[in-house]
C-alpha positions as CSV (number, residue, x, y, z in Angstrom):
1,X,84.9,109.1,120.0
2,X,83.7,106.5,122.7
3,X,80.6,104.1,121.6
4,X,79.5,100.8,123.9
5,X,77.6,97.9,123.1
6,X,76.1,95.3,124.7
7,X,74.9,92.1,123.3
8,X,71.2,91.4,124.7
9,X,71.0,89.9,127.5
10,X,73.7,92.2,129.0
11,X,76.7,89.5,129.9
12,X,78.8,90.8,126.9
13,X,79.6,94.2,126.1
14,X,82.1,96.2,124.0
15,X,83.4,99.2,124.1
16,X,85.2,101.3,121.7
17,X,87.3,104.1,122.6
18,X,88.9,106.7,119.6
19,X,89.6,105.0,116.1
20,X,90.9,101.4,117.6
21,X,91.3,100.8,120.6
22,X,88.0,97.9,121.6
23,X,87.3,96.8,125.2
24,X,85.2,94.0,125.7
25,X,83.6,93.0,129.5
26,X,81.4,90.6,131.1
27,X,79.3,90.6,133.7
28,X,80.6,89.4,137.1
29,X,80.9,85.1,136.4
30,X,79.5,85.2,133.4
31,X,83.2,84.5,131.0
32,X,83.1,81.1,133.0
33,X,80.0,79.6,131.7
34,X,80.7,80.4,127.8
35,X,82.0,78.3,125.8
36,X,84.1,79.3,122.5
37,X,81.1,78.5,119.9
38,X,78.8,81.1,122.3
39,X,81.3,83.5,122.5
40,X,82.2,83.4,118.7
41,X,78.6,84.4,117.9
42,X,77.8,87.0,120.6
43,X,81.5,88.8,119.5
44,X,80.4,89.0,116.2
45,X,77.3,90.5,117.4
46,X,78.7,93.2,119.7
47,X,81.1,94.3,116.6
48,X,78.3,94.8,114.6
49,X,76.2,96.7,116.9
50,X,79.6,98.7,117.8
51,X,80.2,99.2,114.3
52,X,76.7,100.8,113.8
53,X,76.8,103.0,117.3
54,X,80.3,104.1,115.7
55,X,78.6,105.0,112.9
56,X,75.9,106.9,114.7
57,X,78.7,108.9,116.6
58,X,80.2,109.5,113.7
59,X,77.7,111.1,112.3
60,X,76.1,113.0,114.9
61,X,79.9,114.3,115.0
62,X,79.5,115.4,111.1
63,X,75.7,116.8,111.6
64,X,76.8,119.3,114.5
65,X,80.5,120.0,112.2
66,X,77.8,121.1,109.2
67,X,74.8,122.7,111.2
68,X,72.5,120.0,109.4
69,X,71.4,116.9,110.3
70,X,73.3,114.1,108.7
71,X,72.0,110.3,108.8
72,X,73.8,108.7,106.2
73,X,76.6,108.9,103.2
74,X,75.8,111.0,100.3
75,X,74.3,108.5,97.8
76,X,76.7,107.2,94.6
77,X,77.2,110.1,92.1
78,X,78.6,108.8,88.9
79,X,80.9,105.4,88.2
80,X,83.6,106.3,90.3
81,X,81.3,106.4,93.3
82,X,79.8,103.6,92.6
83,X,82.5,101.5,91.8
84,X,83.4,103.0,95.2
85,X,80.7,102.0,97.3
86,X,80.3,98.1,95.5
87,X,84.2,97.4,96.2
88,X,83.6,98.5,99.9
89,X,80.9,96.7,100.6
90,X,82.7,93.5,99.6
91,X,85.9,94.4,101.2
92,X,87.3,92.0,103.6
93,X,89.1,93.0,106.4
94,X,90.9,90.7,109.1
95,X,92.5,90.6,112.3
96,X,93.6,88.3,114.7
97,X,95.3,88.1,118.6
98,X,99.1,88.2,118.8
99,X,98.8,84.4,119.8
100,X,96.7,83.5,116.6
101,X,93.2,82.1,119.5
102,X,91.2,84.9,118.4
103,X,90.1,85.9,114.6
104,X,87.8,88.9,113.7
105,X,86.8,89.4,110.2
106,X,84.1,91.7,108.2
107,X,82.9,92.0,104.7
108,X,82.2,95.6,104.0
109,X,81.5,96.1,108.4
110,X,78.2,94.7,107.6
111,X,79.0,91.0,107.6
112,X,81.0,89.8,110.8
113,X,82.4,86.7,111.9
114,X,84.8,86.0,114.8
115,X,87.0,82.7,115.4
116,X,88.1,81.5,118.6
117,X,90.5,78.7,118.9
118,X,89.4,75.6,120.9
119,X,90.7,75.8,124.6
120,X,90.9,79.1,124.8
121,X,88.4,80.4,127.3
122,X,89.7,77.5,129.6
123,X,93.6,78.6,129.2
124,X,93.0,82.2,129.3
125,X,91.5,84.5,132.1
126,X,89.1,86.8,131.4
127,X,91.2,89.7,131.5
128,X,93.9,88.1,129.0
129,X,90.8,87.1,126.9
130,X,89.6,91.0,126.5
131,X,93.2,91.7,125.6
132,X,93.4,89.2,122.5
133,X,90.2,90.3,121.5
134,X,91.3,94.4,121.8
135,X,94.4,92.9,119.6
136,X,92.4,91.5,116.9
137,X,90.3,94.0,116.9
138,X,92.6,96.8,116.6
139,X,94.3,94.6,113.8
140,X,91.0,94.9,112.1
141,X,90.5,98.3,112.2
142,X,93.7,98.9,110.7
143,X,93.6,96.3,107.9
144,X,90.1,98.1,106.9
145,X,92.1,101.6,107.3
146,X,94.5,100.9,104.7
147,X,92.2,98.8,102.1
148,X,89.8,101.6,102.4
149,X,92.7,104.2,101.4
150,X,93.9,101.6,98.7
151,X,90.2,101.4,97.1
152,X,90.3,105.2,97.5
153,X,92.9,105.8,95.2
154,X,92.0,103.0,93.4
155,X,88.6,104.5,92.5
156,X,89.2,108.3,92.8
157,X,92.6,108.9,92.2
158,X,95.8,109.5,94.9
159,X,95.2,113.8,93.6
160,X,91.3,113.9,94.5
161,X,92.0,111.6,97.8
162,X,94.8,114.0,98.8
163,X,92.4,116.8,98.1
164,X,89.8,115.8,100.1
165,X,92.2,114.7,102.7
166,X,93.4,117.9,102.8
167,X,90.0,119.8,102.7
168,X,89.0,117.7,105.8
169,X,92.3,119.0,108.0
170,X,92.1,122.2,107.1
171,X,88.2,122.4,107.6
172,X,88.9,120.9,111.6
């Protein structure tokens, strides 16, 4: 799966490429006239719009596996599903760069936030900028990965997750 997104206005964009690996860009000049207040907000920004073009993908992916068109998740069937959905949506995931200057962090991938450290576009380059953001981001993406399988078995049970697991390799 490959998605892009580009906050309006065009001078940030992100990219992301498989299940974790996030590229972010800028225009030509444009890292050198944000500061780290601008850049927290338009970061968060891109994320979100990533995370809904991921979403899209994703599902396009699904309608064209089934031969239907698919648009969203099935809605909550019984307690378990929407115990489910509620913990999900209030689950926090968190990542950060391997120097601690950049901080990503969602409430159920609807609410998005990022954190950078003060100094940090001045110290850095552009280039070793994208790379802290890629690591947070990919830090993220896999703190979300394994609270979402917690909440999984949590909810519906390590057999029926294993199951479905399953059902989904062998159906590929």
């Amino acid at each position: 799966m490959r998605v892009r997104a580009v906050f309006p206005g065009g001078h940030l964009a992100g990219e992301l490429r498989g299940r974790s690996d996030v590229v972010v860009s800028f225009t030509p000049g444009s890292y050198a006239r944000f500061d780290e207040r601008e850049i927290e907000r338009q970061l968060a920004s891109v994320a979100k719009l990533l995370w809904t073009a991921r979403m899209k993908e994703y599902y396009r992916a699904v309608s064209e596996s089934v031969g239907q068109e698919v648009t969203q998740e099935p809605p909550a069937v019984g307690r378990q599903d929407q115990e489910y959905y509620a913990a999900r949506d209030d689950l926090v995931a968190e990542g950060w760069s391997t120097d601690g200057r950049v901080r990503i962090v969602t409430q159920g991938m609807l609410r998005w936030s990022v954190t950078v450290a003060d100094g940090t576009l001045r110290t850095l380059t552009e280039q070793e900028f994208a790379d802290r953001v890629g690591e947070a981001a990919a830090r993220l993406i896999a703190d979300q990965m394994a609270k979402i399988r917690v909440l999984k078995d949590r909810c519906y049970g390590r057999e029926l997750h294993r199951y479905v697991v399953e059902a989904l390799v062998v159906d590929r």
